[in-house]
N, C-alpha and C positions, 0 to 999 in steps of 0.2 A: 531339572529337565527343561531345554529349552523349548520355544513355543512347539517347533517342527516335530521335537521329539514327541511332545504330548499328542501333536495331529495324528503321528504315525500309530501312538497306541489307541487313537479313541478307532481310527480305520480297524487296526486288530481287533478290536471287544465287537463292533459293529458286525464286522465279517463271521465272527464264530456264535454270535447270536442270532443272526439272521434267519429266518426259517428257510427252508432250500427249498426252490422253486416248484410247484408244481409239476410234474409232464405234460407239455403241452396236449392238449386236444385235437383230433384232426379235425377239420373244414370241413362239414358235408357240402357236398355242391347241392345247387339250387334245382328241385326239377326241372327237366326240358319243359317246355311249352310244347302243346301239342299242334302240329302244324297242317293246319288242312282249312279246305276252302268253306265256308260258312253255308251250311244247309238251308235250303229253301222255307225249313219252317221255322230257323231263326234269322230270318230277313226282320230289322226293325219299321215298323209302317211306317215310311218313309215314300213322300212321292218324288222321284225317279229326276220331274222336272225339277222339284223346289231344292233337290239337294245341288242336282246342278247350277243353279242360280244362287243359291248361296257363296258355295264355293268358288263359285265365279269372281267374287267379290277380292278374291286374293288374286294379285297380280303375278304374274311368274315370266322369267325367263323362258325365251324358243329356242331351244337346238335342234340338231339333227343329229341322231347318232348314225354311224356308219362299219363298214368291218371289210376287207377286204375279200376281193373273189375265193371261193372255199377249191375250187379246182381250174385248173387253166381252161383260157376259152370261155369262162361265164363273167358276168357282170359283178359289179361290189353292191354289197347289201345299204339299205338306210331307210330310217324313216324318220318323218316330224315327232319332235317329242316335248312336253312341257314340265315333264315329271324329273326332272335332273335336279341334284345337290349335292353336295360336298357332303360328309357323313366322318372323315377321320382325317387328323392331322399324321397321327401315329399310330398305326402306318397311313401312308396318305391314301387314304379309300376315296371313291366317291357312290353314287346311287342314282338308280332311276329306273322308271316304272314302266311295265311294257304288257300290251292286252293278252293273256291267253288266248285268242284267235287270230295273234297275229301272223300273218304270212311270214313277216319278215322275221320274226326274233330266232325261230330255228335256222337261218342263215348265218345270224351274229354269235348264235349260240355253238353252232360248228366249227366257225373260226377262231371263239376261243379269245376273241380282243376284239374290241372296237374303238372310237375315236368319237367324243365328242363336240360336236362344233357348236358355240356359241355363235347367234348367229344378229348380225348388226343390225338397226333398223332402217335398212334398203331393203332386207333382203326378207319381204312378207313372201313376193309372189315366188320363191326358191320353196321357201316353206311350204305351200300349199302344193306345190308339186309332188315334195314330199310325203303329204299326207295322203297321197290317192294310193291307189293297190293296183297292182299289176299291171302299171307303165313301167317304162326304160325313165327311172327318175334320173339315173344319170347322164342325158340326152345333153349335150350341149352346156354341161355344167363343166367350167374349170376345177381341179382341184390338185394337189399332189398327194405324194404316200406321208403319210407319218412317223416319223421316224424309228421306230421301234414295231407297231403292229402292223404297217402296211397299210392301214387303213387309209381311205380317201380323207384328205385335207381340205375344207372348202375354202376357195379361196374368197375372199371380203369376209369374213368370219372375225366377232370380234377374238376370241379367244378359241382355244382347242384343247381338248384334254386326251392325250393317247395310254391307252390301258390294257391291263388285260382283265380276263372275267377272272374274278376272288369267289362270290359264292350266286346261289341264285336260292329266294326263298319265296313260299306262296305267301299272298296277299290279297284272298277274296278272288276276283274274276281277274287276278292283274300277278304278275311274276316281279318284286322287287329285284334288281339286279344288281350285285356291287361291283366294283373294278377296282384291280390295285391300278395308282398312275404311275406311270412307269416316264413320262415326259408330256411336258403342256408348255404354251406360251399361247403372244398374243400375236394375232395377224397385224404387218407391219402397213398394211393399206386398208386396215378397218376403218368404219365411219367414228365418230366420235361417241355413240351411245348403240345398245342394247337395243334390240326386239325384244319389245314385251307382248304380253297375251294377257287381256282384264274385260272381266264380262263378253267376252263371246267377241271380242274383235282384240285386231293388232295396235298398239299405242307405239309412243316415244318417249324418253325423256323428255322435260322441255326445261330450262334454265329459268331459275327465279326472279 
């Protein structure tokens, strides 16, 4: 018997001696997590200032998220936001945080999509426009539609992400938001660097 022949019987003896596989087992899924806002008498003693100073210490990115007018005749939703990140390649998610009392988020939330703008470091004093409640934030701001959700494009923006809302979950006094991206680029007359936000003011890159 040549070599092959003997391979092909040791495979035979192998195969009918083998014990035959188990039946698989099924998967149990993981419990949900329960999802609700953290009760007042499991507040960690935590003073209110020093968490904010702390946390301050992490630099982040300024955008503005935005969403287009929900009925004809009204203005387009937005506000300043510091809470934005990227969250999935697959499928391309992104995230960001938004207060339970805020005015604006049940406007973004009825349209259904928003747009966020990366926003360059010119544009602090845009920013703080945005931050106020119950101005015409969109007064004399250029922008256009986005190309998929309508939503307002600002223009000098280093970047833009247009989306629609994916899920929305609680998170203490704050609603995380995700959005699938449906299309983004960069603004072609941005400045050369980011608005940042560190310790309670607005910075810049600076070149080493």
């Amino acid at each position: 018997m040549g070599q092959a022949g003997m391979a092909e019987a040791a495979v035979r003896y192998l195969r009918s001696t083998r014990t035959p596989d188990p039946a698989p087992r099924p998967v149990e899924p993981l419990p949900r997590p329960e999802l609700r806002c953290v009760g007042e008498d499991e507040r960690a003693p935590l003073d209110r200032q020093e968490f904010r100073r702390v946390l301050g210490s992490f630099a982040t990115g300024v955008t503005i998220v935005t969403a287009p007018p929900v009925t004809p005749g009204t203005t387009p939703a937005g506000f300043a936001c510091q809470s934005f990140s990227s969250l999935s390649l697959t499928p391309p998610l992104v995230t960001f945080m938004v207060g339970r009392t805020s005015t604006t988020w049940p406007r973004i939330a009825r349209a259904g999509a928003f747009c966020v703008n990366v926003l360059g470091a010119d544009q602090a004093d845009l920013c703080r426009s945005f931050a106020v409640s119950g101005a015409d934030k969109f007064a004399g701001v250029a922008y256009d539609a986005a190309p998929v959700s309508g939503s307002p494009r600002l223009s000098g923006a280093v970047a833009w992400i247009d989306c629609t809302i994916h899920s929305v979950h609680p998170g203490g006094d704050h609603l995380i938001v995700v959005g699938r991206v449906n299309a983004l680029g960069t603004g072609p007359d941005a400045p050369a660097g980011p608005l940042l936000f560190h310790r309670g003011r607005f910075a810049r890159l600076t070149e080493d």
